[in-house]
C-alpha positions as CSV (number, residue, x, y, z in Angstrom):
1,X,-211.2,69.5,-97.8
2,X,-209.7,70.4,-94.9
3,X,-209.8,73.1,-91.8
4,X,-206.6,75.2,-92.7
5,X,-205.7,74.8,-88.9
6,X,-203.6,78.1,-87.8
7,X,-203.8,79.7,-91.3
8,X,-204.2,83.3,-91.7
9,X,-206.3,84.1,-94.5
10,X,-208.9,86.8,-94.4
11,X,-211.1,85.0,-97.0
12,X,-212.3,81.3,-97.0
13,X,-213.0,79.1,-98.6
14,X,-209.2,79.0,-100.3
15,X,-208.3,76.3,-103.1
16,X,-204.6,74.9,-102.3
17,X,-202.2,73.7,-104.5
18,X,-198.4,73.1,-103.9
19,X,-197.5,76.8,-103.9
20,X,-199.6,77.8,-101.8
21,X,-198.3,79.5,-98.3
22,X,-198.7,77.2,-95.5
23,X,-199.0,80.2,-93.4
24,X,-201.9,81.2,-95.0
25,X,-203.9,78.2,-95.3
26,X,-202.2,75.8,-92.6
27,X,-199.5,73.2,-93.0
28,X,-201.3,70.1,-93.8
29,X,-203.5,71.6,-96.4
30,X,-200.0,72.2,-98.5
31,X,-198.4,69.0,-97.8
32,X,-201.8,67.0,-98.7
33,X,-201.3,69.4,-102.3
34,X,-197.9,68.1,-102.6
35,X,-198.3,64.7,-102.4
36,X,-201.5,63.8,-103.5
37,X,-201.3,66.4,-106.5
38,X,-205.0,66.8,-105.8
39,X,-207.4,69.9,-105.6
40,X,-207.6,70.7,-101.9
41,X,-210.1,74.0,-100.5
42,X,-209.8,74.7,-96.6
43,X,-212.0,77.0,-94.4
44,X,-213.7,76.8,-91.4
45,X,-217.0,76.4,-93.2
46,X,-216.4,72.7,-94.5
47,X,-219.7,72.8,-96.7
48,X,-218.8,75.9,-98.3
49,X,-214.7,74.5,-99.1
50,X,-217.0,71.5,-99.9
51,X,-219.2,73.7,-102.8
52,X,-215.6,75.7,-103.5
53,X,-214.1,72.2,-104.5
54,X,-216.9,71.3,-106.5
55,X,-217.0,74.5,-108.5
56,X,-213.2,74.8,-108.9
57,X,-212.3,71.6,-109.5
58,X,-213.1,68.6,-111.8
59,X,-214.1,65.9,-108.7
60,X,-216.5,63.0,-107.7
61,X,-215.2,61.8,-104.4
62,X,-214.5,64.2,-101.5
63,X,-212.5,63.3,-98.6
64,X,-212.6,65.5,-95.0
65,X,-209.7,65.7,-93.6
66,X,-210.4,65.3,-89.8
67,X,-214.3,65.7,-90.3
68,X,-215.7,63.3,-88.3
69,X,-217.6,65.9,-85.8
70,X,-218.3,68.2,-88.7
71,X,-221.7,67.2,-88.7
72,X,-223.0,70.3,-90.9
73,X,-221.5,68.2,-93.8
74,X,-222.9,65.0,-94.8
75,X,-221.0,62.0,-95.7
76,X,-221.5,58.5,-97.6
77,X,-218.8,57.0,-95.9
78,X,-216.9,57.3,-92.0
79,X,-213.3,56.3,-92.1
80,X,-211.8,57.1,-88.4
81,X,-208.0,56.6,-88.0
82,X,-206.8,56.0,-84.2
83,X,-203.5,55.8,-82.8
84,X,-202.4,52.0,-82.4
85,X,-200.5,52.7,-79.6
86,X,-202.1,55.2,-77.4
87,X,-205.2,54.3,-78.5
88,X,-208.0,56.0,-76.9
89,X,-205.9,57.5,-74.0
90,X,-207.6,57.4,-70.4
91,X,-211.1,56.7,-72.8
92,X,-212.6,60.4,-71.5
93,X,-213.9,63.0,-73.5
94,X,-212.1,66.8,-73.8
95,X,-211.5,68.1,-71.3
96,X,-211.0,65.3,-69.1
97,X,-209.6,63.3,-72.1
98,X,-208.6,63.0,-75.7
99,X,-211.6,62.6,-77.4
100,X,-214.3,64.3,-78.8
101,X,-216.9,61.6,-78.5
102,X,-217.6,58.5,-76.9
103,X,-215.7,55.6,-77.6
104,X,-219.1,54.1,-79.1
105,X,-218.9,56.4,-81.6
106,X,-216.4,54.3,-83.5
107,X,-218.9,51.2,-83.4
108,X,-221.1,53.0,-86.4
109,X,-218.0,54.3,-88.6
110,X,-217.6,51.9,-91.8
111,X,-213.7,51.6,-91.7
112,X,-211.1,52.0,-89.0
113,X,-207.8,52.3,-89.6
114,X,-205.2,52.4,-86.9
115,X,-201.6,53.5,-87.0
116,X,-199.4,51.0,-85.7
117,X,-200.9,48.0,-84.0
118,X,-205.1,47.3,-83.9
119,X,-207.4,45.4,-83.2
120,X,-209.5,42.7,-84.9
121,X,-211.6,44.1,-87.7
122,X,-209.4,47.1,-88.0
123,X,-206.8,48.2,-90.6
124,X,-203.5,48.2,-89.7
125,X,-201.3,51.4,-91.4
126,X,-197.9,50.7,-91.7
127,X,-195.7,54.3,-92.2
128,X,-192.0,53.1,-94.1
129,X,-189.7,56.1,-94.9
130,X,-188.8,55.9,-98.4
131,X,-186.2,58.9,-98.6
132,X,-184.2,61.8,-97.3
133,X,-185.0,64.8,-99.0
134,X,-183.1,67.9,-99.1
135,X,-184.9,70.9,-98.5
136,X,-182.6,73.2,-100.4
137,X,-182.2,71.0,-103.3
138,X,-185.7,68.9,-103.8
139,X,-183.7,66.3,-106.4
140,X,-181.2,65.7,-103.6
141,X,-182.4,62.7,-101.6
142,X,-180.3,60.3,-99.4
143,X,-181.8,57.0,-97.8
144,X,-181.9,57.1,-93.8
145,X,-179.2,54.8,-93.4
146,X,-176.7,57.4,-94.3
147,X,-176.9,59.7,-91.6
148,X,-175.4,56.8,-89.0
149,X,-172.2,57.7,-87.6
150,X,-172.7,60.7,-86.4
151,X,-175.3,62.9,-84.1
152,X,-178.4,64.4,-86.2
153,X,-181.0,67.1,-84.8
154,X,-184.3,65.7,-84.8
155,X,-186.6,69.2,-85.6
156,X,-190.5,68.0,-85.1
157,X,-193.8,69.6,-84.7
158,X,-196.4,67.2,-85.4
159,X,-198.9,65.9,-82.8
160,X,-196.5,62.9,-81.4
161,X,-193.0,63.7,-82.3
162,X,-191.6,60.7,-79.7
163,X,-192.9,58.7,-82.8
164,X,-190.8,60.3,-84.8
165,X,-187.8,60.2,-83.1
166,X,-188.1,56.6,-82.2
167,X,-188.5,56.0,-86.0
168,X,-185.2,57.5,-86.5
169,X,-183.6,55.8,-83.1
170,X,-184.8,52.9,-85.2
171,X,-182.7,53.0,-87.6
172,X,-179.6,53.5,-85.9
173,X,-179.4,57.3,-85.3
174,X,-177.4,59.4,-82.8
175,X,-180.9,61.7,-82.1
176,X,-180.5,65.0,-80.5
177,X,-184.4,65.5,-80.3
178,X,-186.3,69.2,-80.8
179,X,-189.6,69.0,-80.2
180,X,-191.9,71.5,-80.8
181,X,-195.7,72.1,-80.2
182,X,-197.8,71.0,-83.1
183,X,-198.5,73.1,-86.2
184,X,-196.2,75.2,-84.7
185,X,-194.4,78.4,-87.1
186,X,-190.8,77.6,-87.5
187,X,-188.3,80.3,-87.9
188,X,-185.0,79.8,-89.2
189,X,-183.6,80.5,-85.1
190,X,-185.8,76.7,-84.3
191,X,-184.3,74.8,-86.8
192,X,-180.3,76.4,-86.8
193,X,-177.6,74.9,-84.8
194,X,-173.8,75.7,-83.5
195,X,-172.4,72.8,-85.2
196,X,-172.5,70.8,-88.4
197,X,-174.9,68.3,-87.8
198,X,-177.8,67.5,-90.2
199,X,-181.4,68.5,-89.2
200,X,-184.1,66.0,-90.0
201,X,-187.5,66.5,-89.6
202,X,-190.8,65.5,-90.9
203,X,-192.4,66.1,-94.3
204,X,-195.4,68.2,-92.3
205,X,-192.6,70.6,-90.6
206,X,-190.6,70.9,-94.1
207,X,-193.2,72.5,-95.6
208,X,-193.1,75.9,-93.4
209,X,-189.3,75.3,-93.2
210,X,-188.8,75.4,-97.0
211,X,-188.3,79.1,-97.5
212,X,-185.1,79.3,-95.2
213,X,-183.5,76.0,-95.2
214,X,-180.7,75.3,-95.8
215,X,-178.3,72.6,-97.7
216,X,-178.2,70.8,-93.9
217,X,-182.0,70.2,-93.5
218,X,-183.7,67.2,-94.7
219,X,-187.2,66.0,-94.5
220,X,-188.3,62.2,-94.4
221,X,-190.9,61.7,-97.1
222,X,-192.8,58.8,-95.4
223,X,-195.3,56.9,-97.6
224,X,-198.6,55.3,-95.8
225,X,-199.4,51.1,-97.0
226,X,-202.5,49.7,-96.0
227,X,-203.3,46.0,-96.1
228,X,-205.3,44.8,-99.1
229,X,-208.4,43.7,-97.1
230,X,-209.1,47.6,-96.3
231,X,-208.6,47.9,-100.1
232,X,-210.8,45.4,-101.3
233,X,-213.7,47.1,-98.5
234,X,-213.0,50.6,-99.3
235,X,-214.1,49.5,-102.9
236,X,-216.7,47.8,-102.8
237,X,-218.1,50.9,-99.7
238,X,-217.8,53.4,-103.2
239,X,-219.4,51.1,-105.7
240,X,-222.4,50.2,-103.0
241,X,-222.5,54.4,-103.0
242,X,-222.5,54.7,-106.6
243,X,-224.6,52.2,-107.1
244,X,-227.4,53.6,-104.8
């Protein structure tokens, strides 16, 4: 379940699948559809996409996406995924900060799982790019590699887009760099240029992009590997639940 951040249904609860308009029920609900081919339900009301699920769908494990502080809901398990690098920012709540609660907060979560560097006792999540994919033609991929030589627009609207770009730096691009706010609603103006060049950007942004792209714009599919440790713990945390 998720929020639907920036979608604009009238109704919620909504069940997503990979057809479903990101513009209606946000951009991460789709892209979650696509690649875990999973039932999803957003709304605002996360007990009530929680009981939508649950009618809808054939399930026995629920994940919130981003539902720490939804409170309303309860939970069996906490798993709270920080940014290895920034980490907790200036360690202030909003306003004055970045987070929503105090830093102790993370002291009773059961896993924490932090992408790019951590700590002792937390799980390290290491993002590889696995492909190019076109956005015009899904079955056309390229590998990264491919795209040195020669300037690329970097198109991203995600929450840290420097991350993205350095990624592609990385690798040995030329990066002319388009950032954009997060969630943001692409139109075809944002992601068309007076040249040749290809535009990359993430798998997130491809998803509102799809419906006007052209054979130029690519997406990196990205795939997420954890270590085995947080495997063997988030195991053993369900069969502890199951098991009462």
């Amino acid at each position: 379940v998720s929020r639907g951040y920036r979608g604009t249904s009238d109704t919620w609860p909504r069940l997503v699948d990979k057809h479903s308009d990101p513009l209606e029920v946000g951009d991460e609900a789709v892209l979650l559809a696509r690649r875990t081919n999973r039932p999803v339900a957003v709304g605002p009301d996360r007990p009530a996409a929680v009981r939508e699920l649950i009618e809808q769908a054939d399930c026995d494990i629920i994940i919130s996406d981003d539902g720490l502080q939804h409170y309303a809901l309860a939970r069996d398990m906490e798993i709270a995924v920080i940014d290895g690098e920034r980490r907790l920012g200036n360690g202030l709540c909003l306003p004055s900060g970045p987070l929503r609660e105090r830093a102790s907060r993370l002291k009773t979560v059961d896993l924490i799982i932090t992408n790019g560097p951590g700590l002792e006792g937390e799980h390290q999540m290491k993002l590889s790019v696995a492909t190019a994919v076109n956005l015009e033609d899904a079955g056309l991929n390229r590998a990264l590699e491919d795209f040195i030589g020669g300037p690329v627009h970097a198109v991203a609207g995600i929450g840290n887009p420097a991350r993205f770009f350095k990624t592609l730096r990385q690798t040995g691009l030329e990066v002319i760099e388009h950032p954009f706010p997060d969630h943001h609603t692409f139109r075809f103006s944002d992601i068309s240029f007076k040249d040749e060049f290809p535009v990359l950007m993430t798998e997130k942004d491809a998803v509102k992009c799809s419906r006007f792209a052209k054979v130029s714009h690519w997406f990196l599919k990205v795939d997420a590997d954890l270590d085995s440790n947080f495997t063997k713990q988030f195991t053993q945390l369900l069969r502890d639940i199951a098991n009462g």
